[in-house]
N, C-alpha and C positions, 0 to 999 in steps of 0.2 A: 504494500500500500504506500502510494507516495502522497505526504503530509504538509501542511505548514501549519504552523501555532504562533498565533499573537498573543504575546503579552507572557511571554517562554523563559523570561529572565525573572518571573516573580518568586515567592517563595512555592505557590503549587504550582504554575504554569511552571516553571521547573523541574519538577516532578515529573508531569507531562510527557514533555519533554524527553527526562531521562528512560521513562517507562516505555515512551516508545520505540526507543534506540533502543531498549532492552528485547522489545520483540520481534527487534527486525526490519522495522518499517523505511524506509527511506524519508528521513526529515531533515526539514528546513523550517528556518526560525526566523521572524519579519521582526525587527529590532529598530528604537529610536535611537540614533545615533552617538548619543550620549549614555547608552546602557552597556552595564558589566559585561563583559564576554565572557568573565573569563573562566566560568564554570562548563558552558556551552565548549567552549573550546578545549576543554579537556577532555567530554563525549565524542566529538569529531564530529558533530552533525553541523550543517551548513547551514551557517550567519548570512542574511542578505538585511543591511542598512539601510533603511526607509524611513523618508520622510512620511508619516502616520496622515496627515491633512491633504496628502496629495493622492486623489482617489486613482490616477491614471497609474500612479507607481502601487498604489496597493495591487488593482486588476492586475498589470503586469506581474506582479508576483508570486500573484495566486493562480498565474495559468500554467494549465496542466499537472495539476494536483487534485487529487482524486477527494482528500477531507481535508475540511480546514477547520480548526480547533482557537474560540476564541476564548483566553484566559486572562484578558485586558481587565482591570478596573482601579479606579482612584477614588469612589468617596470612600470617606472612613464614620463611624458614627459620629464622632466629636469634631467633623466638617462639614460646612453648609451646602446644605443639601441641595439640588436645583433638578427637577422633571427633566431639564432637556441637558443634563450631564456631558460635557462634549467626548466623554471616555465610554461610557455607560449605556449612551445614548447613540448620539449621532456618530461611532466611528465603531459601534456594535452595526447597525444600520449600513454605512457605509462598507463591512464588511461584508455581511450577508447577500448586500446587492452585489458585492464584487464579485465572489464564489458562485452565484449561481450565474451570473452574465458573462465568467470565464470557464464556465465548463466543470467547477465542481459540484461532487454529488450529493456531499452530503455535508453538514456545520453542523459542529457541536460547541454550544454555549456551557461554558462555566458558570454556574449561578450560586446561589446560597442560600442554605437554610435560615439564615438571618431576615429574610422577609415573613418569615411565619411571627403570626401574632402567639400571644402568651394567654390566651383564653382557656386551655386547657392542660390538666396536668396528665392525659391519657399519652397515649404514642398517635404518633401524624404519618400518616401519610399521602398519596400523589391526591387523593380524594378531597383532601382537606381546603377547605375555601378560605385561604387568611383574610381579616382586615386591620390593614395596614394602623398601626398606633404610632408609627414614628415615619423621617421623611422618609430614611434609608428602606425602610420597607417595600414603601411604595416606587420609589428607582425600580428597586428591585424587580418587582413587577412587572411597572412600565418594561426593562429593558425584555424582559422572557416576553411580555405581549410581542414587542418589536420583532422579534425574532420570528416566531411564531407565525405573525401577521405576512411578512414579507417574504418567509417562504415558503406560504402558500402560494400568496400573491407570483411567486418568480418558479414555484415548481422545484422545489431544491428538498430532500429532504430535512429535519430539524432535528436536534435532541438535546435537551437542559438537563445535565446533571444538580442534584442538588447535592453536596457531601456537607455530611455534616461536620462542627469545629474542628480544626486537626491539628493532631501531633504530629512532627518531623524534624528530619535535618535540612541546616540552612534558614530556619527560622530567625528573624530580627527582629519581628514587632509582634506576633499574634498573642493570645492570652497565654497561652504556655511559656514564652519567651518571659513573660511578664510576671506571672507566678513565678517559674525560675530565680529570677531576679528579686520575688520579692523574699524567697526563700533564705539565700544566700543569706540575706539582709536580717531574720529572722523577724520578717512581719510577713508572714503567710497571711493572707485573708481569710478569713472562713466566719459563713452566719451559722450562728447554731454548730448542732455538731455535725455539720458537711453530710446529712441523709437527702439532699435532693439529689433527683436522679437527671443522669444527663448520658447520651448516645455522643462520642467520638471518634476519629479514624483517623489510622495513619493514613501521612500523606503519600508513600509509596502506593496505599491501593488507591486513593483519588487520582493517582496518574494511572495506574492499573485497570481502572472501572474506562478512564477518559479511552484510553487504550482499547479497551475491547467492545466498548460502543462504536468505534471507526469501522469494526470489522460486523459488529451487528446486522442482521437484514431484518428491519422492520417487517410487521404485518401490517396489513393495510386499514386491521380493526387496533391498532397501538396507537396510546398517543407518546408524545414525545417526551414525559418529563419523567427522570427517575432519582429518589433519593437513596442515598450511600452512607452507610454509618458501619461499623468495624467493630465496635462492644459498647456496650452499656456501663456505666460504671455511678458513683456518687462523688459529690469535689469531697468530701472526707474521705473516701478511699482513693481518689488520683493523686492524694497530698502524699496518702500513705508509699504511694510505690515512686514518688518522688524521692521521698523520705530514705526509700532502700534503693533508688539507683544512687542516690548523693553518699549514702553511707552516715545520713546524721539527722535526727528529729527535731526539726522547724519548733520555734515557738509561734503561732499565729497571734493574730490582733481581732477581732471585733469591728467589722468596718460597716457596717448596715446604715451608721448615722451619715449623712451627706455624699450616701452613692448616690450614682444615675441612676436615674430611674430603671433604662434598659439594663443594665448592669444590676441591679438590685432585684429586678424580675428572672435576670437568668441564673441569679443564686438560689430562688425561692419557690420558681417554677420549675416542674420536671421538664426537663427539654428532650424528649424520647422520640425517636422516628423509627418506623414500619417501613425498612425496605425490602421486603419481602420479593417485589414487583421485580426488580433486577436481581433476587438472588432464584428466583422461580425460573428466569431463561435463561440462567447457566455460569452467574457469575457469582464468585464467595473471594471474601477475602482472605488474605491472609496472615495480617499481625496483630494481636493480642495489645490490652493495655501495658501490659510489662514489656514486649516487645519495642513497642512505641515512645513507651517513658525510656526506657536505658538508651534507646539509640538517641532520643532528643536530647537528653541531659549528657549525655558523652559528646556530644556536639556541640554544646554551648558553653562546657567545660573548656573544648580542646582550643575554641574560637575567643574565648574568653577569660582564657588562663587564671580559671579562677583554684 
């Protein structure tokens, strides 16, 4: 299968990335000219420099590539949110159009479990109708409609992964890097005594899942959205197996007064997802929370010579 992947320098388009080189595929990686190489360039897969704004150089790049994998995104929750996003929005949009008006077959959207509202403490799945409580939710949305909408409109196949929060290497900002850190520090956070329940996955099988929906052949009665989650666990017990990849027991702090809101609901609400829907047509993963914790914290050790 010959690939391209935008937005293949992030921390999961990364992944991607590496997953796919791992199965063979022949890939190439559409890059802002100012982005790191230099993990891409230790894979050996093919860098092509692109001005992102100039839709004639996106088409040109994506001709003759059979999938094309979009893993682009810039807001963050604690940044001002805008419906017509120029990352999220209009250069998701300007991709989709590109892929199907150069001849590829099929786009796969990176998306996020982050757009699910916090109304229930059951498991979620593809069935599930969020309403959006914050702005990032609704982006979120917005851009899977976009996607959606335009490759009906253009005849291109579609598919939205949603994976749920993840551990890995090569992390530098997500919430694991940030517990990590708050670890070290001995202000672990924790409400109560860490029993809510929350679904996570390594980010090797989030390149893994992205990986073998390229090779997927839809039914014609499938829609296109599937979520991906790797074990179920509680933040009191992902503290605990922090605890024994680090070799030392955190003292935590009591942070509930003057959280965010969002942040205060994903300590207190169960956040559980039902991906049954992708492990039914033949895909499982493969790394365990202890899997996932020792390789993340041996990573962030060796990167941060702590």
């Amino acid at each position: 299968m010959k690939v391209i992947i935008f937005g293949g320098t992030g921390f999961i388009g990364s992944h991607v990335v590496e997953q796919l080189h791992i199965a063979g595929h022949q890939v190439t990686v559409a890059i802002r000219e100012t982005s790191n190489t230099t993990f891409l360039e230790s894979l050996g897969v093919n860098v092509v420099k692109i001005d992102f704004s100039n839709s004639v150089a996106i088409g040109k790049v994506i001709e003759g590539h059979d999938v094309v994998y979009n893993c682009t995104a810039d807001a963050k929750l604690h940044t001002p949110i805008s419906l017509d996003a120029p990352v999220e929005i209009a250069l998701t949009r300007t991709l989709i159009e590109a892929a199907a008006l150069h001849g590829a077959s099929k786009f796969i959207q990176l998306s996020s479990v982050v757009l699910y509202d916090f109304q229930t403490n059951e498991p979620i799945d593809e069935s599930y109708i969020s309403q959006p409580e914050y702005p990032i939710q609704s982006l979120l949305l917005e851009r899977e409609r976009i996607v959606e909408e335009v490759g009906r409109k253009n005849g291109i196949t579609t598919i939205l992964l949603r994976p749920a929060s993840t551990i890995g290497v090569r992390d530098t900002s997500s919430f694991f890097a940030r517990l990590f850190t708050a670890h070290t520090s001995d202000l672990y956070p924790m409400i109560g005594n860490g029993t809510t329940k929350v679904s996570l996955v390594d980010t090797r099988d989030i390149g893994r899942a992205m990986a073998w929906l390229g090779t997927y052949q839809k039914s014609e009665h499938d829609n296109d959205i599937f979520l991906l989650k790797g074990f179920d666990t509680t933040w009191g017990q992902l503290k605990a197996e922090i605890d024994h990849a680090i070799g030392r027991i955190a003292k935590t702090i009591n942070f509930s007064e003057g959280l965010p809101s969002f942040a205060l609901k994903t300590f207190t609400v169960n956040r559980l997802w039902n991906d049954n829907k992708i492990r039914n047509i033949g895909f499982k993963t493969k790394y365990s929370l202890t899997n996932s914790v020792e390789a993340a914290v041996h990573d962030l050790i060796s990167r941060n010579s702590f």
